[in-house]
N, C-alpha and C positions, 0 to 999 in steps of 0.2 A: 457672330460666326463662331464655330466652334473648334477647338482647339487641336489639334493631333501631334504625334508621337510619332516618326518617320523610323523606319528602319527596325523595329521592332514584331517581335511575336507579340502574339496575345499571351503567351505564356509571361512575357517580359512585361506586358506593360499594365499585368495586371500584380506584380512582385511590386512594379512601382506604386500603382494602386494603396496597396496591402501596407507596404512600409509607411507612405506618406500620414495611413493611417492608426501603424501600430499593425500586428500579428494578423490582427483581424478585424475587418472593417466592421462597422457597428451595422446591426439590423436595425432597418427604421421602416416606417411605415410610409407609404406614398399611395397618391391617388392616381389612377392612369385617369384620361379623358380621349374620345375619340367620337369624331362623327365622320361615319364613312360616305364613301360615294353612290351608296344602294338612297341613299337620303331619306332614312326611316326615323334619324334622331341621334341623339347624344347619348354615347354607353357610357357609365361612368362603374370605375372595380378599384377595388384596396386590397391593396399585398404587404407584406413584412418582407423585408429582401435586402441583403446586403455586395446585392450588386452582382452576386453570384447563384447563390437559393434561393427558392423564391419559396414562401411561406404564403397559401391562400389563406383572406384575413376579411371575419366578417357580410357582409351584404352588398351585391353590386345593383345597381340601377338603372333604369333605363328611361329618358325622356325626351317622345317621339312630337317629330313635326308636327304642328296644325298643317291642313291647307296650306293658307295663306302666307306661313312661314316657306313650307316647301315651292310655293309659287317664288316666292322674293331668292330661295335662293337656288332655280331653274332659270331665273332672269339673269341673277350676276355669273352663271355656267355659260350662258349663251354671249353674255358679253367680253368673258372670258375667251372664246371661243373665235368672237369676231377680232379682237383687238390683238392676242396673242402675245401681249408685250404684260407682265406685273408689274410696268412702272404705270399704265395705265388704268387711273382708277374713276370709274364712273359712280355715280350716284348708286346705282343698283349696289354695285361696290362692298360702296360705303354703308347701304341700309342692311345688308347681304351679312357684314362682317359684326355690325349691330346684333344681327338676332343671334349669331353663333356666339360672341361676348355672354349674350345673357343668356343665353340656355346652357352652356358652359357653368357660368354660374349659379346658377339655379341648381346642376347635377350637382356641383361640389358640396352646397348645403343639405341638398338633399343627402347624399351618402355620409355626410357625417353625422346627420342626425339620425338617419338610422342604425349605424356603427354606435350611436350613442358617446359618438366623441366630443372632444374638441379641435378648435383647429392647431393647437398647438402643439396637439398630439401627431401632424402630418407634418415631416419633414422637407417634403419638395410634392408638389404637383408636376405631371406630364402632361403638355398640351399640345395633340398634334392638329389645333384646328380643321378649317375644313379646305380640303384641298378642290383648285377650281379648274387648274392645266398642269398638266407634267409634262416636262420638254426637256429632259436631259439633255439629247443631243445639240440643245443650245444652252446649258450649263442652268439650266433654271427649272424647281421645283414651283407652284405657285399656289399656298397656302394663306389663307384668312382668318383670324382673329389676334388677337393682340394680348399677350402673354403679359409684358407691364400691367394693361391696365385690372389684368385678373390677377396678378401677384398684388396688387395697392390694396383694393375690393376685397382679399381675405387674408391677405396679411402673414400668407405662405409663400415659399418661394416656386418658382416657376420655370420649367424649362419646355422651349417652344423652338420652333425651327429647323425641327430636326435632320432634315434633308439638306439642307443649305450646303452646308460646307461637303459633303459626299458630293454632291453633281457639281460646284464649282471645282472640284480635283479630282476631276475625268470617272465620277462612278455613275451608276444608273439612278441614285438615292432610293433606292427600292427593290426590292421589297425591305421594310428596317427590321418585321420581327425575327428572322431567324438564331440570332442570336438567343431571344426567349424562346424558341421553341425547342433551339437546345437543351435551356433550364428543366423545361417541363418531361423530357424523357425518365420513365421509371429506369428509379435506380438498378434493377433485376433487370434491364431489359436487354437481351443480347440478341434476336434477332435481324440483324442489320444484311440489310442496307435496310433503313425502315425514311418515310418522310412523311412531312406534318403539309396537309391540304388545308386552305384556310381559302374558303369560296366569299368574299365576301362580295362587293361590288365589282373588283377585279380579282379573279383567281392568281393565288400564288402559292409556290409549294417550297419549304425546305426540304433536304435530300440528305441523309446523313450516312458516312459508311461505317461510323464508329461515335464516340464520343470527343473527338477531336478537333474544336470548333475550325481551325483550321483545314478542313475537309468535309466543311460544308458546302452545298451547292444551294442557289436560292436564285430565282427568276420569278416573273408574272407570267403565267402560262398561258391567260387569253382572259377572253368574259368570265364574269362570274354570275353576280345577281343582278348588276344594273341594269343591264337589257330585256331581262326576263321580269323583273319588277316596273321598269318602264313600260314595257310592253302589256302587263295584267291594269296598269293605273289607267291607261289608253283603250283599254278596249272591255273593261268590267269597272265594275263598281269597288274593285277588292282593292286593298294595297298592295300586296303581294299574294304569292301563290299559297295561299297558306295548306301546307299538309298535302300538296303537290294535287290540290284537288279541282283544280284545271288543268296541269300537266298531263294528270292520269289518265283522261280521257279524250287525248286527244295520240295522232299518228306525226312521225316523223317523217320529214320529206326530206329522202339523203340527199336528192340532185340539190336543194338548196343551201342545206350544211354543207356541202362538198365543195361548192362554189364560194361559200364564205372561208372555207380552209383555204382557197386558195391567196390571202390575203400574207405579204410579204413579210409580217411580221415572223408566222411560222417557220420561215425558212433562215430566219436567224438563229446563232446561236448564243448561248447564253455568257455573261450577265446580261438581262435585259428585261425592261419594265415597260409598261403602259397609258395610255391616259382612258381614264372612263370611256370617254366616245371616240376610242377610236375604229371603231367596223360598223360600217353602211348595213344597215338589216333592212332597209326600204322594200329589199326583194321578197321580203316576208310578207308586203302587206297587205295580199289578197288572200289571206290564210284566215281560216277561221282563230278564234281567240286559244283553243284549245290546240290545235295544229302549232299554232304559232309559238305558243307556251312548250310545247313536245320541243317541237323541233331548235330553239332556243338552249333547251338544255344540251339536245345533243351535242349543239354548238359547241358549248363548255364543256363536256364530256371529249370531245374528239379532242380539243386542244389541250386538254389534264392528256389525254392518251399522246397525242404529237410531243408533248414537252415529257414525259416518261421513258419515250427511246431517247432526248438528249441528256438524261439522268447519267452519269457515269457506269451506273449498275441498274439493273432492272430491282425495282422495291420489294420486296418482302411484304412491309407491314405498311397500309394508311390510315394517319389520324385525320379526321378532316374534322374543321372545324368551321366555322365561320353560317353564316344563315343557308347555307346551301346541306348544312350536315343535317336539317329540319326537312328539309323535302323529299319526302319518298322516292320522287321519280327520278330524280337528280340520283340522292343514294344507290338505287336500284341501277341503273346506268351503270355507274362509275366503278360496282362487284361487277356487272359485265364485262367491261372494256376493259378495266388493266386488271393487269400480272399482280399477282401478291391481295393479301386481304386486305378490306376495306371494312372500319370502323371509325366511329362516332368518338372522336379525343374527348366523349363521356368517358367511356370506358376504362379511362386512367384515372378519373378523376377529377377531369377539369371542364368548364362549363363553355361549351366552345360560343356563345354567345356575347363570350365579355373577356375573350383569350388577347384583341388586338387592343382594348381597354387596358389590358393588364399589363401588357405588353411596353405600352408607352410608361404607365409606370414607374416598371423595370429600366426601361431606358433615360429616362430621368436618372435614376439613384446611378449606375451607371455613369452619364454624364456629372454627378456632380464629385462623384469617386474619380472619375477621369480615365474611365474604362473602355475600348473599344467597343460600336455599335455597330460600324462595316466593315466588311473584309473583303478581300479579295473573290471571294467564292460566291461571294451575295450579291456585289452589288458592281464589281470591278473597279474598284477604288486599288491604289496600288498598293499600299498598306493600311495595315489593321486601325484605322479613326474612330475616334469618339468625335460626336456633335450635337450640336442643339445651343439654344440661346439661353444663358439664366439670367432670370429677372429676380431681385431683391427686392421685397416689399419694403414702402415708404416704413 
């Protein structure tokens, strides 16, 4: 579990940070790891960051499910799903938590051998495994793979679990990047209220009205890609929608988005997170593949539009990032629907494919600084925590 600092600002308990280390904390290199819930693979990205800058460093990676893999771990999501308990582990589980160990691993070798490193040139790894249920409101995150056994295996240290300690002390443990999404604001940039879209399998947005992490605002807004990529693997041959060229040619049915808006999640307000499956699209399923791809996005569109009126401020400026900044149709949408411009977090600079990779990174050095990861504005945590589990290699 990971440790926290009560009664403090960020400003304070990064002074502590700072001292505990000297003037200035050292810049080191770390590797982030993530495989998200769109279940396309392991991103693996390397940054130089001293817990505050963040320095893009190098070549990131990317190594996608077989099949067979993504069968094994559809089996352990469903069983996830029936049992509802993470003290309850079945075979599938156990075979589930196997492939994410070693394709985790496999990423790490790979990007340092492309970086042309060593491993002892990486100070910490971030490992946010693969998440199977999220149930805050019963204090539990439920995440798979094993952080030990990949800190023994390379001989680097590791920090894993990142949610753990935010949803055991009443927060939502999600969404965790807004704090890097902070990092990543151009230094010139003054446009605000600006926020950072990251569509990945669940859509979530950071919300900023300055640079003051302390007034940040951060929630899961609704779907993102998993339903739309679930939906193209079920009814085409593709993996996804690549280049939104199923979407594109297909019509939106609003009475059926309409009806899906009306799901209770929307009418909360924020902090608040989601789990992968949580909205019934059954009602889709007399739609052609193209229809149903359309109308999918809208989905996600209307709910990026519903969670922009609970924004404090109507946005200026959007970065989006995540596999949804790739789809025209999706794109094209979301310049309709909200207030303020809508751009590709290319356009700063950063490769929005490997931003939640780098991210966990970031939150590693972070946690081994002893820096906060949630806040109040993110995640509803009472005060500003740092978490996650570090492992010491044998």
């Amino acid at each position: 579990m990971g440790s926290c600092n009560t009664n403090l600002t960020l400003n304070e308990m990064e002074k502590i940070g700072n001292k505990s280390l000297g003037d200035k904390k050292k810049e080191v290199l770390a590797i982030g790891l993530m495989s998200g819930t769109s279940l396309d693979g392991v991103d693996a990205a390397i940054i130089k960051t001293d817990g505050n800058q963040v320095i893009r460093f190098g070549k990131a990676c990317h190594i996608p499910y077989t099949i067979e893999q993504r069968e094994q771990l559809q089996e352990a999501f469903a069983h996830a799903k029936r049992e509802n308990n993470p003290n309850v582990r079945s075979n599938s589980i156990l075979i589930a938590e196997g492939v994410i160990n070693r394709l985790h691993l496999d990423a790490i070798n790979e990007i340092i051998s492309i970086n042309q490193l060593q491993k002892n040139d990486i100070e910490v790894i971030g490992f946010h495994g693969q998440t199977l249920l999220h149930n805050p409101e019963k204090g539990w995150s439920w995440q798979i793979g094993d952080g030990r056994e990949l800190a023994d295996n390379t001989g680097i240290k590791v920090v894993n679990d990142f949610r753990r300690f935010d949803v055991e002390n009443g927060g939502q443990g999600a969404p965790l990047v807004p704090i890097f999404h902070r990092a990543l604001l151009p230094n010139g940039e003054t446009d605000f209220p600006i926020a950072l879209l990251n569509i990945g399998g669940v859509a979530n947005l950071t919300w900023f009205s300055g640079r003051d992490p302390n007034d940040m605002v951060a929630f899961d807004t609704g779907p993102g890609n998993a339903l739309l990529d679930d939906w193209i693997r079920k009814h085409s041959d593709l993996p996804f929608d690549k280049d939104g060229q199923v979407s594109s040619k297909g019509n939106v049915q609003e009475i059926l988005v309409n009806d899906l808006m009306n799901h209770d999640y929307f009418k909360e307000m924020p902090p608040k997170s989601l789990d992968r499956d949580a909205f019934d699209v059954s009602s889709l399923s007399m739609l052609s593949v193209e229809d149903g791809a359309t109308t999918l996005i809208a989905f996600t569109v209307n709910a990026i539009k519903m969670a922009e009126v609970m924004c404090p401020d109507f946005v200026k400026k959007w970065y989006v990032c995540g596999g949804g900044a790739h789809n025209p149709t999706m794109m094209q949408m979301l310049s309709d629907e909200l207030y303020g411009d809508v751009e590709s977090i290319s356009s700063i600079g950063f490769d929005g494919d490997y931003v939640e990779a780098e991210a966990f990174a970031y939150l590693a050095v972070r946690r081994i600084y002893n820096l906060p990861i949630t806040f109040p504005g993110t995640t509803g945590i009472n005060e500003p925590s740092t978490g996650g589990k570090v492992h010491m290699p044998k």
